[in-house]
GULUMVO-311052 format. One line per 4 residues: number of its first residue (from 1); their letters; for each residue z, y, x of N, C-alpha, C. Coordinates in Angstrom, 2 decimals. Each point is the difference from the previous one (the first is absolute). Layout:
N
NUM> a> Z/Y/X/Z/Y/X/Z/Y/X; ...
END
This chain:
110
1> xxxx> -31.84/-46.38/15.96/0.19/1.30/0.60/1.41/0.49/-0.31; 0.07/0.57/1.10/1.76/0.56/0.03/0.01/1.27/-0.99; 1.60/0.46/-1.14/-0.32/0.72/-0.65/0.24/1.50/0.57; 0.68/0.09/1.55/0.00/0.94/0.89/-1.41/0.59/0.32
5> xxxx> -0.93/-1.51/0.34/-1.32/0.59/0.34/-1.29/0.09/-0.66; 0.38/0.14/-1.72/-0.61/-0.28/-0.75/-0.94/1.66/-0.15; -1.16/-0.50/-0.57/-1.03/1.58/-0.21/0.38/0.92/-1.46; 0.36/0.62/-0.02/0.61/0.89/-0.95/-1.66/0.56/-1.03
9> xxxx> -1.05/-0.38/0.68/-1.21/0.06/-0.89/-0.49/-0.76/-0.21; 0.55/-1.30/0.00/-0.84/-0.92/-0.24/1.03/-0.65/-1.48; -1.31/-0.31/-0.97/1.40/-0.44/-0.95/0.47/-0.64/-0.44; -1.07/-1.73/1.04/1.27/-1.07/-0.02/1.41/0.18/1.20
13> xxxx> -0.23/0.89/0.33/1.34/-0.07/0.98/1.09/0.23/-0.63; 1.24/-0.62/0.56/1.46/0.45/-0.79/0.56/1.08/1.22; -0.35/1.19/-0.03/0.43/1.08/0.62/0.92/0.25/-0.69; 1.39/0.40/0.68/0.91/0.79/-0.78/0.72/0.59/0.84
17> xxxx> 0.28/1.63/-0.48/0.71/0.45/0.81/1.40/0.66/-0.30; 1.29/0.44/0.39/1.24/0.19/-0.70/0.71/0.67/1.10; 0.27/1.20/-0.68/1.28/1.18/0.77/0.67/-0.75/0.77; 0.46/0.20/0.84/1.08/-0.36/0.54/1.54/0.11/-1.06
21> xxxx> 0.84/-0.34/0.01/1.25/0.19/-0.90/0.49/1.53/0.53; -0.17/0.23/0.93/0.84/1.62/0.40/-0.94/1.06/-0.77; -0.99/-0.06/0.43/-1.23/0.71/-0.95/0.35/0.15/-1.58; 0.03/-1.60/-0.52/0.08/0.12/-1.54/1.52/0.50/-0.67
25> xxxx> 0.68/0.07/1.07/1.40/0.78/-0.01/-0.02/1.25/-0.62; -0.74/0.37/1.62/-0.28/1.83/-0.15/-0.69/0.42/-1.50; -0.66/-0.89/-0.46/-1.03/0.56/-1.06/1.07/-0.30/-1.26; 0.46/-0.77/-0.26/1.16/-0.07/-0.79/0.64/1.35/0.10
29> xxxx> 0.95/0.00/0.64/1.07/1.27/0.07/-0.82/1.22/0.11; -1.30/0.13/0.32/-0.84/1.43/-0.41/-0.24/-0.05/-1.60; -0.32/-1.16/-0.39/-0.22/0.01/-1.53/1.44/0.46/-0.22; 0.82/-0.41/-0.15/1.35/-0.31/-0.37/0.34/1.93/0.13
33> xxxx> -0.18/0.60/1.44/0.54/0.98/-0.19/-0.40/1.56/-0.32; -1.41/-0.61/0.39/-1.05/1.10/-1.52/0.70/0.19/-1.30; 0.14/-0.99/-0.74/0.23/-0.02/-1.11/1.60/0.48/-0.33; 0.53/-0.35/0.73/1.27/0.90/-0.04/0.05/1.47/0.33
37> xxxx> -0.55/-0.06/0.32/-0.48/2.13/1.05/-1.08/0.34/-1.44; -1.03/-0.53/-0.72/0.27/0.70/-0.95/-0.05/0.10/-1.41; 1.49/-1.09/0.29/1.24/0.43/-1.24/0.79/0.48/-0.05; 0.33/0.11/1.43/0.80/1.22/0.06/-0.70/1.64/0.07
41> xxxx> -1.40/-0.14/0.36/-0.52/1.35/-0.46/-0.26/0.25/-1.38; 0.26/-0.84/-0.56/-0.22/-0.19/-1.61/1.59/0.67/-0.80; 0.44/-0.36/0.80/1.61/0.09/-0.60/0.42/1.62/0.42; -0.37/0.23/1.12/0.10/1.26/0.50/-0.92/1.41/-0.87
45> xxxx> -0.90/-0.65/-0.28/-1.22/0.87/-1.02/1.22/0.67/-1.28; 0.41/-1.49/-0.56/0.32/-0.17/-1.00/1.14/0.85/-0.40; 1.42/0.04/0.96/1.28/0.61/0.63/-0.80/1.41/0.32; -0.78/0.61/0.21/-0.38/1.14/-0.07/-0.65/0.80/-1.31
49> xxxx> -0.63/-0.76/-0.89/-0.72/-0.15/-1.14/-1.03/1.03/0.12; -1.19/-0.86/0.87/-0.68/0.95/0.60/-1.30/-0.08/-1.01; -0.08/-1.33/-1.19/-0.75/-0.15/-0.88/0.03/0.92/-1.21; 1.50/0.12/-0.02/0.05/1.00/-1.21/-0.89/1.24/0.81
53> xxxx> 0.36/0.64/0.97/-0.11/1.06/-0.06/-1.87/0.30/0.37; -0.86/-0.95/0.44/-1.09/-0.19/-0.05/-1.20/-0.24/-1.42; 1.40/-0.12/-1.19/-0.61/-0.55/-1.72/-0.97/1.15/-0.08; 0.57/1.24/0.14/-1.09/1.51/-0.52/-1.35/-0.30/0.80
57> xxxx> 0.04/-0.64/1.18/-1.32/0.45/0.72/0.29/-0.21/1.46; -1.09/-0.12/0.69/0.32/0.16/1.73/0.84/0.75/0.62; 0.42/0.02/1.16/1.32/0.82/0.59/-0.28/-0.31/1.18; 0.15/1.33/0.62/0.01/-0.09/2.09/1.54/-0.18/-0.04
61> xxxx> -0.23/-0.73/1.38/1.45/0.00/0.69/0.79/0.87/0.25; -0.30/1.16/-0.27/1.32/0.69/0.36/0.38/0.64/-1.89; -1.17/-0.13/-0.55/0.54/-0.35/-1.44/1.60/-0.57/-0.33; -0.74/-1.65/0.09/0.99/-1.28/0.43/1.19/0.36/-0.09
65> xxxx> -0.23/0.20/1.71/1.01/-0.02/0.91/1.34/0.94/-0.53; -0.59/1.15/-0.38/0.82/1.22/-0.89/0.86/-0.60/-0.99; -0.87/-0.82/-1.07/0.60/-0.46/-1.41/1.22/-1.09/0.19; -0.58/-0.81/0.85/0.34/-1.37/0.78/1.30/0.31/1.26
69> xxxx> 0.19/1.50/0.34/1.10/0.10/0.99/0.17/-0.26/1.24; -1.33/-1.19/0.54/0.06/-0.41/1.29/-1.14/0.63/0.90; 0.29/-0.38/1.67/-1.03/0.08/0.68/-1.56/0.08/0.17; -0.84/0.40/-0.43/-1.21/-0.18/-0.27/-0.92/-0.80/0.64
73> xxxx> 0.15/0.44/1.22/-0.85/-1.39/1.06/0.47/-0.95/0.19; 1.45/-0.80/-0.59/0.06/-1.07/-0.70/-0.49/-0.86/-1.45; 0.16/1.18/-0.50/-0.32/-0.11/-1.35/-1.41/-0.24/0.58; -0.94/0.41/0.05/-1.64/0.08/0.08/-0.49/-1.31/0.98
77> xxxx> 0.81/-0.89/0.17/0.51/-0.95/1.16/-0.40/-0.52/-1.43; 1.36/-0.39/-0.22/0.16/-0.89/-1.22/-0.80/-0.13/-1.03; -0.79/1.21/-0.47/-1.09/0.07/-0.86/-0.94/-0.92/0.36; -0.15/0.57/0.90/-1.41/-1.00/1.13/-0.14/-1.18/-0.36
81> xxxx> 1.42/-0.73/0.54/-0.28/-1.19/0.49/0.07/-0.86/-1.69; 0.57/0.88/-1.36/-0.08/-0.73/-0.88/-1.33/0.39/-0.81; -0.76/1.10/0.34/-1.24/0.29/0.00/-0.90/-1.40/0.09; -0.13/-0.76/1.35/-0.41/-0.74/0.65/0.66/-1.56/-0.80
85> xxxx> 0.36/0.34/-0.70/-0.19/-1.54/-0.89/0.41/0.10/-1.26; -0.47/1.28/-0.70/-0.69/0.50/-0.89/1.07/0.96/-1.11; 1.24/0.18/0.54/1.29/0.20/-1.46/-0.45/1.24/-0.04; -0.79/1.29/1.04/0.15/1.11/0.02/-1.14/0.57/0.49
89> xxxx> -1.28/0.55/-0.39/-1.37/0.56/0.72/0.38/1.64/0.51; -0.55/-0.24/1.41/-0.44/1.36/0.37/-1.24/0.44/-0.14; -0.25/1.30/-0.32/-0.96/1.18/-0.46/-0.16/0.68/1.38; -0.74/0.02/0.61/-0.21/0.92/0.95/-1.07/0.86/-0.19
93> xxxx> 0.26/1.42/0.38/-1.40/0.90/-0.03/0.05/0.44/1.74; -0.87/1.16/0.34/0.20/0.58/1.44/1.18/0.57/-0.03; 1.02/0.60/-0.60/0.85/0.61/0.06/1.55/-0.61/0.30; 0.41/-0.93/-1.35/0.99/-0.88/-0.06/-0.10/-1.38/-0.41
97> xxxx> 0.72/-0.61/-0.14/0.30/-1.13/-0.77/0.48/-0.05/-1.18; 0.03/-0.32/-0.75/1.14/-0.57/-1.70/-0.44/-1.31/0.28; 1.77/-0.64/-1.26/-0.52/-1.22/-0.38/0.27/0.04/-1.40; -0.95/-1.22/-0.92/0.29/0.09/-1.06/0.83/-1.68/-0.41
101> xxxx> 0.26/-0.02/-1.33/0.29/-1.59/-0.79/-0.86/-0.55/0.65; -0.33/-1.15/-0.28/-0.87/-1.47/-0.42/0.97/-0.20/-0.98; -1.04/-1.19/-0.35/0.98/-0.85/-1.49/1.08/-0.92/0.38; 0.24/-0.35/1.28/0.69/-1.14/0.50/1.50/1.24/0.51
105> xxxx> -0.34/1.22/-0.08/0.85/1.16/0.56/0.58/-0.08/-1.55; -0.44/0.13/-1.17/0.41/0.14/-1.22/1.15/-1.03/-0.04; 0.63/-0.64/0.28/1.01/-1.08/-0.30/1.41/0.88/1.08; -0.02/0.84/0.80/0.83/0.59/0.53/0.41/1.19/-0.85
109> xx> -0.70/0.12/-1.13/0.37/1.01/-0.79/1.60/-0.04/-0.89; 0.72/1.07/-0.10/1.18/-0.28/-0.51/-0.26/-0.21/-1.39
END
């Protein structure tokens, strides 16, 4: 049996199947440029020292944004997305947002 027309449930068959090379490209350079986007949100946290100013306790964004000097709905951007792979938790109630440390946020500390 051909390994094109082989049964993918059966499990003497030698089924195999493989990306195309353009495919395994794309997935490369998405890995590749995740991880750069955020180290540089890492670096940007850091150049703001948005850890120090989070050590006392949770802080809304326009907290932040105040202590920190910049834009806020950038800033709250940036929180987010380093929220989302873990350096920084948001607190939400019905009202606002804060974020606080994690322990992996503790190493941005001055």
């Amino acid at each position: 049996m051909d390994a094109n027309n082989s049964n993918p449930t059966d499990p003497q068959s030698t089924y195999h199947y493989t990306l195309p090379l353009q495919t395994t490209k794309f997935a490369i350079f998405g890995l590749l440029s995740s991880g750069q986007l955020a180290a540089q949100a890492i670096s940007v946290a850091a150049e703001l020292n948005i850890a120090d100013y989070l050590k006392d306790g949770p802080k809304s964004i326009d907290e932040l944004s105040s202590k920190a000097n910049c834009h806020p709905s950038s800033l709250y951007r940036l929180l987010r997305a380093l929220a989302s792979i873990g350096i920084f938790a948001e607190i939400k109630d019905e009202y606002n947002s804060k974020f606080k440390l994690t322990p992996m946020a503790s190493f941005l500390l001055s």
